[in-house]
C-alpha positions in Angstrom: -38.8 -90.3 33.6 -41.4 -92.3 32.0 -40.0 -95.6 31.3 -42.1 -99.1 30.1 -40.7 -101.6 32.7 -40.5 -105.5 31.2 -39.4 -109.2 32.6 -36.1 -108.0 30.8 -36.0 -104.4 31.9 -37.1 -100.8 31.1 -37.8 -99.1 28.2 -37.3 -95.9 28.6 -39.8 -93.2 27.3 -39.9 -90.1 25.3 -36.1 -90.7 23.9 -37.1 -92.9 21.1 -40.1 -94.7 19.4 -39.5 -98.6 20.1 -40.5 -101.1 17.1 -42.3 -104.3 18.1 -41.8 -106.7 15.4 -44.4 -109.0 14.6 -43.4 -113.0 14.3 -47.0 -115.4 13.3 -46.1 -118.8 14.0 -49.9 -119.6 12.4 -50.7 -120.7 9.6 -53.8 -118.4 9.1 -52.8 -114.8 10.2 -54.3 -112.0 8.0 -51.6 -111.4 5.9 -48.9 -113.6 6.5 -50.3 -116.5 8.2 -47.9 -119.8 7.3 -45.0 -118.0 6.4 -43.4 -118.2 9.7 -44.8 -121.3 11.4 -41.8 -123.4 11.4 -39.1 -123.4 13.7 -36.1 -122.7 11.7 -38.1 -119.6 9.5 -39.8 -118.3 12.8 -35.9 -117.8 13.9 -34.4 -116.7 10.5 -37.0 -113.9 11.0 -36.8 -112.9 14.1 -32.9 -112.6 13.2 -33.8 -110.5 10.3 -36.1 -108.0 12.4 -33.2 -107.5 14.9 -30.4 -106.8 12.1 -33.0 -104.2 10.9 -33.7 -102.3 14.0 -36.5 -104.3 15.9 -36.6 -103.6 19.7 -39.0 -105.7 20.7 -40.2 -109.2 18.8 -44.1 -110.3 19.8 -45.0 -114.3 19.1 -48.2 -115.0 18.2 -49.5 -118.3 17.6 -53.3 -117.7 17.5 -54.8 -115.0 14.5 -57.3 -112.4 15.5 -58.3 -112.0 11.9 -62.2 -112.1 11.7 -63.8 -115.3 11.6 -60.1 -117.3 12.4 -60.9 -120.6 13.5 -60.8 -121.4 17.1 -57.3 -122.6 18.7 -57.0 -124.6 21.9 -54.7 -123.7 24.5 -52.6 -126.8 24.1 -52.9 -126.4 20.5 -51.3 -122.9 20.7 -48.8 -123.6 23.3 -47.5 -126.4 21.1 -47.2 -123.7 18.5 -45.3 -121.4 20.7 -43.2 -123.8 22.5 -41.7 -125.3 19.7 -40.2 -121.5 18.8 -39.6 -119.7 21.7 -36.8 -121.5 23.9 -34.7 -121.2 20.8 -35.8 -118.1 20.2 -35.2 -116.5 23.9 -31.4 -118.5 23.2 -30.8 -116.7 20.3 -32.6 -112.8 20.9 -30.8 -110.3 23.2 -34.2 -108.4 22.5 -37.3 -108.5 24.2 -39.7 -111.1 23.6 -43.4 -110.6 23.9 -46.0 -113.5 23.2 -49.6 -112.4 21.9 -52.0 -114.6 24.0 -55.3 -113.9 25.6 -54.7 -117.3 27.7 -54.0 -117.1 31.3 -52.4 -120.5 31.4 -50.0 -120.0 28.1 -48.6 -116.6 29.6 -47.4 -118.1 32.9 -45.8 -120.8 30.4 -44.4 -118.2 28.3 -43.1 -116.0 31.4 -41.5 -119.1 33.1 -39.2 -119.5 29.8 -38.1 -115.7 30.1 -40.6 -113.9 28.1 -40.9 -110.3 29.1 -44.2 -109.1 27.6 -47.3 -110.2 27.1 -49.6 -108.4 24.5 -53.0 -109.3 25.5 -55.9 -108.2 23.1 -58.6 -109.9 25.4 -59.8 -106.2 25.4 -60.3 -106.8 29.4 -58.9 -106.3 32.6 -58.4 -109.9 34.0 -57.4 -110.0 37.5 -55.8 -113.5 36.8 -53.4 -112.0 33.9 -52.7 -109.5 36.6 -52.1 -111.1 39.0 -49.7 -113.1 36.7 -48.2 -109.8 35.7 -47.2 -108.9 39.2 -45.9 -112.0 40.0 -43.4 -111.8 36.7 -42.7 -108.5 37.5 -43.8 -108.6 33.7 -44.7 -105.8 30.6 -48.6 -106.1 30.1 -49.9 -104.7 26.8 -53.8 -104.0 27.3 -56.1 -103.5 24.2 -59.1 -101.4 23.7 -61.9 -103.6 21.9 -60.4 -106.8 21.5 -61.5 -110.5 20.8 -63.8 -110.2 24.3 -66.0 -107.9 22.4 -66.1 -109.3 19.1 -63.4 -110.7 17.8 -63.9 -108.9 14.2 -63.4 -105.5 12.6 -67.1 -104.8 12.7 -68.2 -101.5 14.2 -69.4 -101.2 17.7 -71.5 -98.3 19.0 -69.4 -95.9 20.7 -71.8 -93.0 22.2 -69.6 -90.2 22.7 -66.9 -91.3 20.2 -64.6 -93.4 19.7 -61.5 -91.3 21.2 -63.9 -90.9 24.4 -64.3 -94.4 24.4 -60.8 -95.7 24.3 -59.6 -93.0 27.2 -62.8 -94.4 29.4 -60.8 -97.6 28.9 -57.5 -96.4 29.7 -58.6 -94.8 32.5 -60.1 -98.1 33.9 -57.6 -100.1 32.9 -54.7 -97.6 34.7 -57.5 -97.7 37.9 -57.6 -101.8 38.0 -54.5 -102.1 37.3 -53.1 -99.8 40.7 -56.1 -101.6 42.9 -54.5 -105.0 41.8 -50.9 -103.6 43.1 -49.3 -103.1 39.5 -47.2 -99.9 39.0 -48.3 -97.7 35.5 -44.9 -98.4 34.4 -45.5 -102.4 33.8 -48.6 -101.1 31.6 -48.6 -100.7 27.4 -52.1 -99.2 26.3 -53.2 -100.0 22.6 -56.5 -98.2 21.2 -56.6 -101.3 19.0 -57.1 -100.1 15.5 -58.8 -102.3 13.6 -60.9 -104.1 16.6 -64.5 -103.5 16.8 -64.1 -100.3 15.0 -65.3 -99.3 11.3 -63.2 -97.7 8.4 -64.7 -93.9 10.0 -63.6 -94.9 13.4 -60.6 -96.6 12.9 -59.4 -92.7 11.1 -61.6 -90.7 13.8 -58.8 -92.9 16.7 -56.2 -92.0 14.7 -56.9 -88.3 14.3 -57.4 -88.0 17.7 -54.5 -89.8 18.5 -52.6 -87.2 20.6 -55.4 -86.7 22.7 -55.1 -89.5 24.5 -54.2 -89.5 28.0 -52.5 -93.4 28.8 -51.8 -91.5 32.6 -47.9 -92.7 32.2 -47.9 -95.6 30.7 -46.8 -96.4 27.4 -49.0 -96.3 24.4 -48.5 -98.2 21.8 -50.3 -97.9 18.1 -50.5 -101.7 16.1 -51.6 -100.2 12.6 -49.8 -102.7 10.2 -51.3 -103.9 7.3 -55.2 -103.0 9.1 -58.2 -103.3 6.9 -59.0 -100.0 7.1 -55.7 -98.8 5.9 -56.1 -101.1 2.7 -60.1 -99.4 2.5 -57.8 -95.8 2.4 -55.3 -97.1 0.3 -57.4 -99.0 -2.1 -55.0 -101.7 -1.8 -57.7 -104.8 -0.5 -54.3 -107.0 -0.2 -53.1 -106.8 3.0 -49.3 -107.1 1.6 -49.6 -104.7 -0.8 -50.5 -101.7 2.5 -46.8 -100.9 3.4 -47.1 -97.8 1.7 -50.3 -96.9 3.8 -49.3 -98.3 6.9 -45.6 -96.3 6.8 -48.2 -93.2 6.7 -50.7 -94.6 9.2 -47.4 -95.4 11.3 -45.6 -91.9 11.0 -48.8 -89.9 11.9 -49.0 -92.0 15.0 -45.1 -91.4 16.3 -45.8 -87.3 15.8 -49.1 -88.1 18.1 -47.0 -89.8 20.9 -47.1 -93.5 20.1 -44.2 -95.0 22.4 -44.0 -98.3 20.2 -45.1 -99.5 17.0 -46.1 -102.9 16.6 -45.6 -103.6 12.7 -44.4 -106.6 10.3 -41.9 -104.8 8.3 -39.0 -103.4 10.2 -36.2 -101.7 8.1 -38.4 -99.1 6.6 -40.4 -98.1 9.3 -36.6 -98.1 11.4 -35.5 -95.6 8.6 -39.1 -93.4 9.1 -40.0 -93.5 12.2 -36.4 -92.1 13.2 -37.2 -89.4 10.5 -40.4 -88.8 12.2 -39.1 -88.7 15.5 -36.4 -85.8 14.8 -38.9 -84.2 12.8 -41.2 -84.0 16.0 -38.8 -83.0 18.1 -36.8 -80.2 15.5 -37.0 -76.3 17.3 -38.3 -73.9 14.2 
């Protein structure tokens, strides 16, 4: 059985589609950036997300929009530690941190975080190392801030969807040489990072093609640019209806987890779409 094997324990695989809810304790996140960032809304939220079906909840505290300023380490460690011990008090879920920082994951893991979601868009034998010494999840992102840091298309000869499984594939091979089992690994294709509008839908499409070589894959589509350019809706809180879509069309490719900001619908669709998928004719 293909399970996705956390800090806090497994997840197993092919049963259900796990949601990852998304807390932003920033105040400059793409499309909800100061909403969060105090202590006693970061936990009313995370509440929220878990009444309405969240598995997972991911902290970040530094936003990967284009052009975000840049945070320091202390800077976003101050920002996360301020949320998560009361957070990892009050959760019986999961808790992942989004941080590219070697030095603010072992900070997180040694409070009892179970995941870290790393978009560095590199394999980092440090974070690895790290991982292994956690016995920790490790999400690893195709194209992330190490490459650009922006939406901005990057040339991908071959294809995008040849691209990302070149990646995977390396990732799954670094990850075995630095003594880490498949099962501690989450693979994201990383929509919306160093990919246009046409690549962004060409990943997408060729979704279930994908080979993450046991691991999990997991699809982080809410509220993307790209979906707004589709959508015609250029406010990224007016894109739940495009991202439910986006969202749905990933589960019946094989996403394993969603990583999204609104929880109670995509609960309700995502079960829908999972039966669906898995109804004989």
């Amino acid at each position: 059985m293909r399970t996705f094997r956390t800090a806090a324990g497994e997840l197993p695989l092919g049963q259900k589609t796990y949601l990852m809810g998304i807390l932003n304790v920033t105040p400059d996140s793409f499309s909800d950036g100061g909403r969060f960032n105090s202590v006693s809304a970061a936990l009313r939220h995370a509440e929220e997300m878990a009444s309405q079906g969240a598995d997972l909840i991911d902290v970040g505290a530094v936003s990967t929009r284009p052009f975000a300023s840049p945070v320091s380490e202390e800077e976003e460690w101050a920002r996360l530690s301020s949320v998560l011990p009361a957070l990892l008090r009050q959760t019986a879920l999961p808790v992942s941190v989004d941080t590219t920082s070697v030095s603010v994951a072992r900070r997180c893991l040694d409070l009892g975080v179970a995941v870290i979601n790393d978009v560095s868009g590199v394999f980092r034998p440090q974070m690895g190392e790290l991982i292994k010494e956690y016995r920790a999840g490790w999400v690893l992102m195709h194209g992330g801030t190490a490459l650009t840091g922006a939406e901005a298309a990057a040339d991908y000869p071959g294809g995008v969807v040849a691209h990302v499984q070149a990646f995977f594939d390396d990732m799954v091979r670094q990850a075995a040489e630095s003594g880490l089992q498949k099962e501690q690994l989450c693979l994201d294709p990383g929509f919306g990072f160093a990919k246009d509008v046409e690549q962004n839908v060409e990943l997408l499409r060729g979704l279930s093609s994908l080979d993450p070589h046991g691991a999990a894959l997991m699809a982080a589509l809410s509220r993307k640019r790209f979906i707004g350019a589709i959508s015609g809706d250029p406010d990224a809180s007016d894109r739940l209806g495009g991202t439910l879509a986006a969202n749905v069309a990933a589960v019946l490719a094989g996403a394993d987890l969603i990583r999204t900001h609104e929880i109670a619908l995509h609960r309700r669709a995502i079960d829908a779409a999972a039966k669906l998928k898995s109804r004989k004719s």
